[in-house]
N, CA, C and O of each residue as an XYZ file, in Angstrom:
824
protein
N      33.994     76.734     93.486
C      32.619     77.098     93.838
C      32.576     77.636     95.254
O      31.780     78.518     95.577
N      33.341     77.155     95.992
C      33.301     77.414     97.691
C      33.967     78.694     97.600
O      33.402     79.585     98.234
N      34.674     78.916     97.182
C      35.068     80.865     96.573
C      34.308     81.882     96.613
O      34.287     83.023     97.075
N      33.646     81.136     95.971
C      32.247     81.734     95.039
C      31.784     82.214     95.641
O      31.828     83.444     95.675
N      30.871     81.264     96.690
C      30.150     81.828     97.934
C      30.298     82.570     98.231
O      29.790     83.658     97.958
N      31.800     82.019     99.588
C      32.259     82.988    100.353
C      32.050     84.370     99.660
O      31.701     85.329    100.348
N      32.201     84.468     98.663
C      32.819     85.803     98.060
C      31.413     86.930     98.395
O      31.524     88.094     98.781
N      29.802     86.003     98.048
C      28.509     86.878     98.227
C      28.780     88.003     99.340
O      28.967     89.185     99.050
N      28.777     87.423    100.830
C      28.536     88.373    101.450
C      29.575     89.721    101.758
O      29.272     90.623    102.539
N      30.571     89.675    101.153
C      31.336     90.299    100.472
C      31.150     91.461     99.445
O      31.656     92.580     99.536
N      30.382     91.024     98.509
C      30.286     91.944     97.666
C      28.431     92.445     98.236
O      27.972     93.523     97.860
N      27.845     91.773     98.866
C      26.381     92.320     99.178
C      26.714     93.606    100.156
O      25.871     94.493    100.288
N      28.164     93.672    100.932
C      28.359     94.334    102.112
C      28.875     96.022    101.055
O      28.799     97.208    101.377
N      29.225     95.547    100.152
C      30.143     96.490     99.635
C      28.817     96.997     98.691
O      28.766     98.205     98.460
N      27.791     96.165     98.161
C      27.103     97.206     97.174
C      25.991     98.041     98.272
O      25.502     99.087     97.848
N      25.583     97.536     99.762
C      25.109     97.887    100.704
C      25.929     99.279    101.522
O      25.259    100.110    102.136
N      27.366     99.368    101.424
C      27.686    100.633    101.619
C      27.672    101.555    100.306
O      27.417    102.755    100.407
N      28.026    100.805     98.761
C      27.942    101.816     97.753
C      26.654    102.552     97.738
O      26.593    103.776     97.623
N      25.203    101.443     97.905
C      23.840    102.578     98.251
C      24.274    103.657     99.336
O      24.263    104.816     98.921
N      24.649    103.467    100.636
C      24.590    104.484    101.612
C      25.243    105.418    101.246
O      25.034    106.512    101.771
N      26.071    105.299    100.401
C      26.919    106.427    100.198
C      26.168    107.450     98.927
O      26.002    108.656     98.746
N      25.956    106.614     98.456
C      25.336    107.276     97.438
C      23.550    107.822     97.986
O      23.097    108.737     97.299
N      23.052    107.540     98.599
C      21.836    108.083     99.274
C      22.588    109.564    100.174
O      21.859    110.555    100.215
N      23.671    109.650    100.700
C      23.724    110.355    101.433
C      24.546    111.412    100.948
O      24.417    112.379    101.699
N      25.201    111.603    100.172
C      25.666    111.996     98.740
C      24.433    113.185     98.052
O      24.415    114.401     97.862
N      23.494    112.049     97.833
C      22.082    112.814     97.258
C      21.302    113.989     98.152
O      20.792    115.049     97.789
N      21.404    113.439     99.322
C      20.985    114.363    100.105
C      21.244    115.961     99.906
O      20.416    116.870     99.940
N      22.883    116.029     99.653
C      23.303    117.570     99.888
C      23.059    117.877     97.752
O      22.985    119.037     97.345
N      22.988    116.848     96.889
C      22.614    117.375     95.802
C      20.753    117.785     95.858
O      20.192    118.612     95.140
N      20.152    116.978     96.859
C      18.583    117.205     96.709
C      18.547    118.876     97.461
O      17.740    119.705     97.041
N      19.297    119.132     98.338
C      18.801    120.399     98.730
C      19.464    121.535     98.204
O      19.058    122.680     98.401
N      20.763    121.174     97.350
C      21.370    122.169     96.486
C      20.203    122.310     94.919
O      20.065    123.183     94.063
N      19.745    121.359     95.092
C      18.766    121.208     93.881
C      17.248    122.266     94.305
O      16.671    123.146     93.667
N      17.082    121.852     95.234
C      15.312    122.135     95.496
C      15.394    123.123     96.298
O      14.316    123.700     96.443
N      16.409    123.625     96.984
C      15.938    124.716     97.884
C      16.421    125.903     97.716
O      17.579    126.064     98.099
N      15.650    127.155     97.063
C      16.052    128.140     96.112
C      16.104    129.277     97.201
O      16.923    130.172     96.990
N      15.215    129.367     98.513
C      15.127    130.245     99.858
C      15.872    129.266    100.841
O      15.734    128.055    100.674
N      16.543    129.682    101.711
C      16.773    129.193    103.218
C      17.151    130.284    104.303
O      17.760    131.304    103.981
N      16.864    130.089    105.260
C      17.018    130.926    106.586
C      18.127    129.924    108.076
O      18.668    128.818    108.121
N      18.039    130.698    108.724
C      18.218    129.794    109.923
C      19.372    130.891    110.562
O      19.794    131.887    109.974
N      19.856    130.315    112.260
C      21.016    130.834    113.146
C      21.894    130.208    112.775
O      21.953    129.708    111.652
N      22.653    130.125    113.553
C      24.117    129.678    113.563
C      24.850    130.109    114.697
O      24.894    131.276    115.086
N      25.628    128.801    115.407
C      26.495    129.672    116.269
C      28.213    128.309    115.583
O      28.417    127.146    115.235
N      29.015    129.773    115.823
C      30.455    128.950    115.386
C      31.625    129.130    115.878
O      32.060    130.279    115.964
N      32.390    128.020    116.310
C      33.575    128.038    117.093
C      34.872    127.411    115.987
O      34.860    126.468    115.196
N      35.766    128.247    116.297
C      37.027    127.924    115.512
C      37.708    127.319    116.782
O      37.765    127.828    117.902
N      38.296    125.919    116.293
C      39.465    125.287    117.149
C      40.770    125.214    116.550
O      40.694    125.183    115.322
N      42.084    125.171    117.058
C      43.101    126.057    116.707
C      43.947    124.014    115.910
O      43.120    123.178    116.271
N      44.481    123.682    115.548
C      45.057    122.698    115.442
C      45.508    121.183    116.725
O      45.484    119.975    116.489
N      45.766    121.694    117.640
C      45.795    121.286    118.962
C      44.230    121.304    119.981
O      44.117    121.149    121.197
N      43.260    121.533    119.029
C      41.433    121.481    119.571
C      41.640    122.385    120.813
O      41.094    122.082    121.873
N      42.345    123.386    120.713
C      41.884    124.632    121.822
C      40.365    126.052    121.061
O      40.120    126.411    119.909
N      39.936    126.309    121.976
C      38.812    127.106    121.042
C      39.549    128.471    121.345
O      39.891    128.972    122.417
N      39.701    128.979    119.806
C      40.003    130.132    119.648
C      38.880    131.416    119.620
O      38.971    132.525    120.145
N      38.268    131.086    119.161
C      37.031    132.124    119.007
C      35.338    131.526    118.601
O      35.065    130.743    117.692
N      34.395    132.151    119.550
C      33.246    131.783    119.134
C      32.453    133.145    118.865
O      32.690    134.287    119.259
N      31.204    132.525    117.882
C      30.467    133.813    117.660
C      28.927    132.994    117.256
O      28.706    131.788    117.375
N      27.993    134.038    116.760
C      26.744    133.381    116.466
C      25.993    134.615    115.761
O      26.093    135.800    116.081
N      25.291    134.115    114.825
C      24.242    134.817    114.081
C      23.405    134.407    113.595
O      22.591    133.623    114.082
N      23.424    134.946    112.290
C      22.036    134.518    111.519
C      22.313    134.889    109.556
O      22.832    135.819    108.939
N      21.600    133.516    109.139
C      22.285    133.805    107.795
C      20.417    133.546    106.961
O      19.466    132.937    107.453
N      20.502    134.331    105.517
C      19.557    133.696    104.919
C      20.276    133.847    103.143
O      21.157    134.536    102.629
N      19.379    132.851    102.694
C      20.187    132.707    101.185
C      18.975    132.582    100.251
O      17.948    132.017    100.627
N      19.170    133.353     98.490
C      18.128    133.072     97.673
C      19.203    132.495     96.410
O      19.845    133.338     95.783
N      19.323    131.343     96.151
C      19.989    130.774     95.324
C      19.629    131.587     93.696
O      18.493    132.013     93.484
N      20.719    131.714     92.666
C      22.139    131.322     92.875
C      22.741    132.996     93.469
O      22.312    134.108     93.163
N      23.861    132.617     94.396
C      24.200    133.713     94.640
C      24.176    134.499     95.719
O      25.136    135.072     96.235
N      22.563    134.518     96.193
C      22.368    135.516     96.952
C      22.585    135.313     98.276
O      21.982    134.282     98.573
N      23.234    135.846     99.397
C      23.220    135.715    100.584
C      23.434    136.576    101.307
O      24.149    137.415    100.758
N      22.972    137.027    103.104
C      22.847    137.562    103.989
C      23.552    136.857    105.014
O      23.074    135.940    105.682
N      24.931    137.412    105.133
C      25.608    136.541    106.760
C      25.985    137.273    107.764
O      26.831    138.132    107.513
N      25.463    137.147    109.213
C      25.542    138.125    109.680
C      25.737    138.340    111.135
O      24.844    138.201    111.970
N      26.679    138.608    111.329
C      27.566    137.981    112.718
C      26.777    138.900    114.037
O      26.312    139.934    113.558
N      26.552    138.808    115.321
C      25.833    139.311    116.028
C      27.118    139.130    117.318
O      27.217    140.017    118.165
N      27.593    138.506    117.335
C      28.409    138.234    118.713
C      29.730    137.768    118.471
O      29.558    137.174    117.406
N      31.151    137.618    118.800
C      31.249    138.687    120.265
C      31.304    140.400    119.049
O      31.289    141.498    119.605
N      31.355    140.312    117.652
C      31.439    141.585    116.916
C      30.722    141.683    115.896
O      30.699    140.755    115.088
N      30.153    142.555    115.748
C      28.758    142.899    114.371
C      30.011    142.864    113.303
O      31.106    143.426    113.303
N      29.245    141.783    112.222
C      30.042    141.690    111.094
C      28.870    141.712    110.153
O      27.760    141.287    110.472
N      29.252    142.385    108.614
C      27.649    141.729    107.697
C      28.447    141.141    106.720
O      29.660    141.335    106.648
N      27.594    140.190    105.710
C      28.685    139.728    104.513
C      27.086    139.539    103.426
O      26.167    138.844    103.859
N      26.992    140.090    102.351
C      26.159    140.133    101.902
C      26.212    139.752    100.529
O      26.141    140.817     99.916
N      26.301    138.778     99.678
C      26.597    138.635     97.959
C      25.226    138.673     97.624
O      24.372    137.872     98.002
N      25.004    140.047     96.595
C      23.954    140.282     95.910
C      23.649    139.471     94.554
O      22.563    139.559     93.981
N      24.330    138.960     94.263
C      24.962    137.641     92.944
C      25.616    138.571     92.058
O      25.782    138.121     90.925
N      26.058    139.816     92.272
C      27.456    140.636     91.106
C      28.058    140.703     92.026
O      28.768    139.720     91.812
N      28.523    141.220     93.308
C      29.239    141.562     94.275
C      29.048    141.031     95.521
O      27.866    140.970     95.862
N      30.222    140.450     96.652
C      30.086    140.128     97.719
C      30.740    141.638     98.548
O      31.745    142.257     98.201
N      29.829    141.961     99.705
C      30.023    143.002    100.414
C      30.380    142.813    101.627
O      29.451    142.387    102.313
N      31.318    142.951    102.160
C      31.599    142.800    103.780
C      32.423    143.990    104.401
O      33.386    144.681    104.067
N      31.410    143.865    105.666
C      30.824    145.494    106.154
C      30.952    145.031    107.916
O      30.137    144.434    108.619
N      32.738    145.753    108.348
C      32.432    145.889    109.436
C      32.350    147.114    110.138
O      32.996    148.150    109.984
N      31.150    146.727    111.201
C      30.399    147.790    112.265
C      31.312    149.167    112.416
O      31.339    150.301    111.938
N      32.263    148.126    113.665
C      32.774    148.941    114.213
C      34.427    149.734    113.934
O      35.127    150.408    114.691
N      34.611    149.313    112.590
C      35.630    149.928    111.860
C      34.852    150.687    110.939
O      35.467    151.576    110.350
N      33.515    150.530    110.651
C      32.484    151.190    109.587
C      33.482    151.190    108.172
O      33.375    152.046    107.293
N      34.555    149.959    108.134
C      34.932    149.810    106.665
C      34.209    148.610    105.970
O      33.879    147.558    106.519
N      34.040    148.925    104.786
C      33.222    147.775    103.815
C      34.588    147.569    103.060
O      35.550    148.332    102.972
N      34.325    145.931    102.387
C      35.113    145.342    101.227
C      34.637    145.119    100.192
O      33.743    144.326    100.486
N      34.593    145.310     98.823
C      34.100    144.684     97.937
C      34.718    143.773     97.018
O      35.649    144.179     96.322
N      34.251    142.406     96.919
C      34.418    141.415     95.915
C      33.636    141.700     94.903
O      32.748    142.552     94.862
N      34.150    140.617     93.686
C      33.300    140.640     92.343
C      33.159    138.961     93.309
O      34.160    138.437     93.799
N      31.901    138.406     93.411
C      31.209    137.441     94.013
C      31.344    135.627     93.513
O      31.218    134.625     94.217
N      31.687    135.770     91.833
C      32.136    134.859     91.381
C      33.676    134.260     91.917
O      33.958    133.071     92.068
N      34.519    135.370     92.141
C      35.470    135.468     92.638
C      35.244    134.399     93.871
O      35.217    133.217     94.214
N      35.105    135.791     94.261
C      35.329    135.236     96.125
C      34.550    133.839     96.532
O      35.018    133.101     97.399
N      33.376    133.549     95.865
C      32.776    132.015     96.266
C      33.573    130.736     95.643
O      33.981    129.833     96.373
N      33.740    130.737     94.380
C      34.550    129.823     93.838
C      34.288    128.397     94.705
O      33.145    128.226     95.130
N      34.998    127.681     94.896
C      35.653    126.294     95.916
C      35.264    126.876     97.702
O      35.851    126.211     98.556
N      34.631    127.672     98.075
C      34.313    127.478     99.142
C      33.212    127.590     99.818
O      32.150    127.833     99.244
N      33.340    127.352    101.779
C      31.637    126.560    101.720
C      30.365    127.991    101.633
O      29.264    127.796    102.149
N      30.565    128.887    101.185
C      29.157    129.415    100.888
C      28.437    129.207     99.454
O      27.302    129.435     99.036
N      29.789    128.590     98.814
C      29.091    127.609     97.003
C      27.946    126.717     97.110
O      26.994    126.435     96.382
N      28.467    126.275     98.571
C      27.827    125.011     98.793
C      26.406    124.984     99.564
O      25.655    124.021     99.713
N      26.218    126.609    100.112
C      24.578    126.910    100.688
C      23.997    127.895     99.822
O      22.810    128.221     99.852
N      24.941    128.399     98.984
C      24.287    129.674     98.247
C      24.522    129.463     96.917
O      23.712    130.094     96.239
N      25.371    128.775     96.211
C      26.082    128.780     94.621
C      25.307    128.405     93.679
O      24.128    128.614     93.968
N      25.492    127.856     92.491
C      24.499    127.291     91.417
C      24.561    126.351     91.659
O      25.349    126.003     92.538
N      23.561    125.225     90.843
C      23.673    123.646     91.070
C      25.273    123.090     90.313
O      25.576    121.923     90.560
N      25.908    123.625     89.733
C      27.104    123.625     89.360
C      28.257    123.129     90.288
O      29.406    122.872     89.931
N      27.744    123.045     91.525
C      28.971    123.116     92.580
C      29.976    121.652     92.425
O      31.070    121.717     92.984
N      29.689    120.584     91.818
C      30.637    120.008     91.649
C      31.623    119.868     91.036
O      32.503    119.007     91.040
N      31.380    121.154     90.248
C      32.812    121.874     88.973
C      33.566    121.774     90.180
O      34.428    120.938     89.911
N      33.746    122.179     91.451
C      34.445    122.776     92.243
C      34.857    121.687     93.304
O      35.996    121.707     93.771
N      33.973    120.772     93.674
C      34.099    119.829     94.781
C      34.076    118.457     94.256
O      33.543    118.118     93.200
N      34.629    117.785     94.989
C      34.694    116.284     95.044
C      33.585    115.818     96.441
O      33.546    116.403     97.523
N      32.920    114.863     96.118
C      32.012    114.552     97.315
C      32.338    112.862     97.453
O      32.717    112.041     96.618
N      31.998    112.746     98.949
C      32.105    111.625     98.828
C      31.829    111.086    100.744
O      32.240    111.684    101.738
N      30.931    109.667    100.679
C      30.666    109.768    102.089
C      31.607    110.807    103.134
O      32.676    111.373    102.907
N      30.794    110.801    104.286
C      31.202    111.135    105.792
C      31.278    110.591    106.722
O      31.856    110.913    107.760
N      30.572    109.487    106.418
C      30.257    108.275    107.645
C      29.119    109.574    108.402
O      28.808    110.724    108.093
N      28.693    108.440    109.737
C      27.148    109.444    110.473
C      27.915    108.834    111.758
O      28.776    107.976    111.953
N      27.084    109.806    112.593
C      27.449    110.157    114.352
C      26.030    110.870    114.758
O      25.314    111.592    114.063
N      25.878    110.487    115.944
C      24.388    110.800    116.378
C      23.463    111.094    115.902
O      22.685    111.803    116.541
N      23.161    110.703    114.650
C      21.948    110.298    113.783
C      22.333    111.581    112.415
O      21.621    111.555    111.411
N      23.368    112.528    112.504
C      23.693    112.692    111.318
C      24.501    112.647    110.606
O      25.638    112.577    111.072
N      24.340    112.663    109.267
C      24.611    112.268    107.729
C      25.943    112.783    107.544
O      26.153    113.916    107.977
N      26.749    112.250    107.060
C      27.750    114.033    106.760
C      28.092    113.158    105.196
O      28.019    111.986    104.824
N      28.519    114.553    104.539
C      28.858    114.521    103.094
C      30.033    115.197    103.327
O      30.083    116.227    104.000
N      31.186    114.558    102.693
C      32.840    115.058    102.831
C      32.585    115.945    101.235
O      32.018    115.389    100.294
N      33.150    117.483    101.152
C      33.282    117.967     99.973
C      34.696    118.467     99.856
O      34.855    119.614    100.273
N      36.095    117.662     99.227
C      37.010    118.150     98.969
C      37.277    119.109     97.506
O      37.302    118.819     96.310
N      37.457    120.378     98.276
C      37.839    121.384     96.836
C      38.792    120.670     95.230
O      39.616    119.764     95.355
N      38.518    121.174     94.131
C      39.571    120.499     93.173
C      40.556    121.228     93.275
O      41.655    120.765     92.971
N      40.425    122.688     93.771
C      41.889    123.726     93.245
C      42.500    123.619     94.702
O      41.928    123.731     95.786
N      43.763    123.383     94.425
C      44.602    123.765     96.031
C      44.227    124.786     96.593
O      43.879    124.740     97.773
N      44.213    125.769     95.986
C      44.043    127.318     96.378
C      43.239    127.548     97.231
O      43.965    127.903     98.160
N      42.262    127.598     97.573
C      41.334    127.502     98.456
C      41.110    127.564     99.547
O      40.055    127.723    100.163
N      42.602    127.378     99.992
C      42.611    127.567    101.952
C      41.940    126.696    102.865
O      42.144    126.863    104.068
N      40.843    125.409    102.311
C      40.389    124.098    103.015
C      41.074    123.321    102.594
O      41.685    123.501    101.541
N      41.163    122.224    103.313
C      41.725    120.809    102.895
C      39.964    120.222    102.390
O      39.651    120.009    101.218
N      39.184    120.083    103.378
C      37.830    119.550    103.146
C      36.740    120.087    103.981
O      37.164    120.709    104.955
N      35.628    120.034    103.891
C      34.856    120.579    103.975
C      33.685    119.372    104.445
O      33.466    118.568    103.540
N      33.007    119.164    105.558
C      31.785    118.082    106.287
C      30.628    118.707    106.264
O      30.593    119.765    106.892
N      29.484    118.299    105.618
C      27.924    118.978    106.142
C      27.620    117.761    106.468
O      27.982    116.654    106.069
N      26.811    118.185    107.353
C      25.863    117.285    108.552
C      24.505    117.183    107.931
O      24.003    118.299    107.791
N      23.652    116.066    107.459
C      22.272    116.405    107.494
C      21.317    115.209    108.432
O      21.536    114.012    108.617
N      20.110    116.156    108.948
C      19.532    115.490    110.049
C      18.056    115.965    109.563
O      17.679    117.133    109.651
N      17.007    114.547    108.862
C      15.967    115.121    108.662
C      15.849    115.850    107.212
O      14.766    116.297    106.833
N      17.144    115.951    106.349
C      17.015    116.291    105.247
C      17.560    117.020    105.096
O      18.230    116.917    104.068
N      17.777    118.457    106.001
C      18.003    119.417    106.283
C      19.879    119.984    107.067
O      20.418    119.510    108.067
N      20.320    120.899    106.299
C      21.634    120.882    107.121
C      21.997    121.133    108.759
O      21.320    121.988    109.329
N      22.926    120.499    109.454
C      22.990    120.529    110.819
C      23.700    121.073    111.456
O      23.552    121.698    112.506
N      25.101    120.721    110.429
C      26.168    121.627    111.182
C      27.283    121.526    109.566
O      27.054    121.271    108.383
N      28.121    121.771    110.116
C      28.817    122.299    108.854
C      30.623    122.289    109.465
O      30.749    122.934    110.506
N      31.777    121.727    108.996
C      33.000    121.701    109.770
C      33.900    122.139    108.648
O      33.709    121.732    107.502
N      34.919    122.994    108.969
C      35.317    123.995    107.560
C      37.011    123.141    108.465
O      37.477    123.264    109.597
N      37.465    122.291    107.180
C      39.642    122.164    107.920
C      40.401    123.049    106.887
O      40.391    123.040    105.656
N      40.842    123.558    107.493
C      41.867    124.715    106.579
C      43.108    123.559    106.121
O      43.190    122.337    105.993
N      43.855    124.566    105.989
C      45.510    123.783    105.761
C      46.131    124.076    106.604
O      47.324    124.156    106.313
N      45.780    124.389    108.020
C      46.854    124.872    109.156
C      46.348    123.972    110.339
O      46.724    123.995    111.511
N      45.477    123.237    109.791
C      44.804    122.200    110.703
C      43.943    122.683    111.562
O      43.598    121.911    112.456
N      43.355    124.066    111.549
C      42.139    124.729    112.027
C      40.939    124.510    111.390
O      40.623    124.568    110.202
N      40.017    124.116    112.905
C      38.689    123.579    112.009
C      37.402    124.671    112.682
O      37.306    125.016    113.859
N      36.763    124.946    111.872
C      35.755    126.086    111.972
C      34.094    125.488    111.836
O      33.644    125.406    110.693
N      33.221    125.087    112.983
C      32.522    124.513    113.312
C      30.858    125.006    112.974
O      30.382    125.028    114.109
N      30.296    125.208    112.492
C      28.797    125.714    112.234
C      27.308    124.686    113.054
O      26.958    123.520    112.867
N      26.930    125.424    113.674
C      25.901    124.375    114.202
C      24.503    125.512    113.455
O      24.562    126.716    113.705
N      23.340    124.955    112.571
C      22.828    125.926    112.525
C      21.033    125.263    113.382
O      20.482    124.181    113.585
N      20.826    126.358    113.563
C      19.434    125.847    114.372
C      18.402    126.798    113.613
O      18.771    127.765    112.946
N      17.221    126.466    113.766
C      15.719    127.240    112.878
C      15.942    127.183    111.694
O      15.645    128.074    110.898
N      16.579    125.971    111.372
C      16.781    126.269    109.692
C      15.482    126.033    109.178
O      14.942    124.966    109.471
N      14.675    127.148    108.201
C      13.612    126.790    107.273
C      14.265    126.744    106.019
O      15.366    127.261    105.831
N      13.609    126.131    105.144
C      13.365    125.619    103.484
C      12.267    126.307    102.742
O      11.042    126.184    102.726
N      13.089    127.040    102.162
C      12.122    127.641    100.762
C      10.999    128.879    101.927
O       9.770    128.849    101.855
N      11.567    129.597    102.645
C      10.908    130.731    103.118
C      10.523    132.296    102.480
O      11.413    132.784    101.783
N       9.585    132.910    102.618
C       9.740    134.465    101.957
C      10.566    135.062    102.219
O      10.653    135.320    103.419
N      11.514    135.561    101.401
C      12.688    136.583    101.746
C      12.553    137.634    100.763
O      12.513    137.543     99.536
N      12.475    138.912    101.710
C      12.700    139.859    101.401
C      13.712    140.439    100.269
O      14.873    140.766    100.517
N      13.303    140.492     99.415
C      14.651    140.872     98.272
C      15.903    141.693     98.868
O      17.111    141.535     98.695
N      15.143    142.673     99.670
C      15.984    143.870     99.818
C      17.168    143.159    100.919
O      18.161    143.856    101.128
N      17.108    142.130    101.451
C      18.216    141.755    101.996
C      19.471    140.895    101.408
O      20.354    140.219    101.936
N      19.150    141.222    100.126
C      20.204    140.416     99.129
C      20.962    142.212     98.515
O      21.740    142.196     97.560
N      20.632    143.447     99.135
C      21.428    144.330     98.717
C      22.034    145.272     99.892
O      21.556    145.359    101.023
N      23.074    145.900     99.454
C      23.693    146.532    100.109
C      24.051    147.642    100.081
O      24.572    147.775     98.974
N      24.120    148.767    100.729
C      24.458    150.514    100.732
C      25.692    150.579    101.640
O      25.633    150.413    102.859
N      26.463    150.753    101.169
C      27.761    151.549    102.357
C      27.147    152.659    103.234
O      26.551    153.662    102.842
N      27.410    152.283    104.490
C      26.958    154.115    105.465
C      27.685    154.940    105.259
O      28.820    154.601    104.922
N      27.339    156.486    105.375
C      27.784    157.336    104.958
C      29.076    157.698    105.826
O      29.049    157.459    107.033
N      29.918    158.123    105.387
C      31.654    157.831    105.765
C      32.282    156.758    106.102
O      33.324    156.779    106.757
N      31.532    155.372    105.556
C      32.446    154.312    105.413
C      33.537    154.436    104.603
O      33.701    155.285    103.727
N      34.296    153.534    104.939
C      35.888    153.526    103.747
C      35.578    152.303    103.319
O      35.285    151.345    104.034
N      35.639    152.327    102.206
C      35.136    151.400    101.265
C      36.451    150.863    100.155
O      36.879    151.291     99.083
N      36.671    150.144    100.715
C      37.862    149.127     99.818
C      37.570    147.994     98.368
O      37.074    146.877     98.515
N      37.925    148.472     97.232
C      37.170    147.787     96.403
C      36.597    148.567     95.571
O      36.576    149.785     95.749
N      35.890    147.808     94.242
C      34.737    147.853     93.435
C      33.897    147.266     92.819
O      33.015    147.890     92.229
């Protein structure tokens, strides 16, 4: 019987982290669920394996689920990346060359499935706590296919809403997203879910 006991606060501790985990878990399914518009900035720093910063930049992204997205680099080089939900387009400035993906393709297992994809995304990911740090949430999403080029994948949520976002490759480079002005379910312009090549781009792809 004295087993017994002991044993309560034991298992009260363990079904007390199985809720947290599972509340925080829900979080990134409630806004993959409910939020069909999103907007917001972004600024992002890649650190090299040894946490030296290799490169920073910042923009602005908006998404109309499933599929659709606008990403769009402003600093230190104009980049666009645009999936209309048949094709992902990426269009740089100052080479004025575009790429084209077939969009199913190219999203698959990685993190724009996970702000832009169908509610489907756990065909692709494993979730599972993050533990929290200065009041936000994080949800660990490990890919199922090796292939993929992440080991795992962290979103941050603060308020409901995503905060930051930490991309680990397999070379032990981690690629950092902080996004700020994020709105939920905003008017978006259709026409920014399509794309035109400029005239004498080189256009790679179909």
């Amino acid at each position: 019987m004295r087993r017994t006991l002991r044993s309560y606060p034991i298992l009260l501790l363990c079904l007390v982290a199985s809720l947290a985990d599972a509340a925080t878990i829900e979080r990134l399914r409630a806004f993959v669920r409910d939020t069909q518009t999103a907007r917001a900035t972004f600024t992002q720093t890649v650190t090299d394996s040894n946490g030296r910063t290799k490169q920073e930049a910042s923009g602005e992204f908006a998404i109309a689920r499933p599929g659709k997205f606008r990403w769009s680099y402003d600093k230190p080089y104009a980049q666009l990346l645009v999936g209309d939900g048949d094709k992902l387009w990426i269009y740089d400035r100052d080479l004025n060359q575009v790429i084209i993906k077939k969009l199913d393709r190219a999203l698959g297992a990685t993190p724009a499935s996970l702000l832009a994809g169908s509610n489907a995304f756990e065909t692709n990911f494993v979730l599972i706590d993050g533990g929290s740090a200065d009041g936000v949430e994080f949800v660990e999403a490990k890919p199922k296919s090796p292939d993929t080029g992440f080991d795992r994948i962290r979103i941050g949520f603060k308020e409901n809403l995503p905060r930051t976002m930490e991309l680990y490759d397999n070379f032990g480079q981690v690629t950092q997203l902080t996004f700020d002005r994020f709105e939920r379910i905003p008017s978006i312009d259709p026409a920014l879910f399509r794309f035109t090549p400029p005239p004498g781009a080189d256009v790679i792809g179909n």
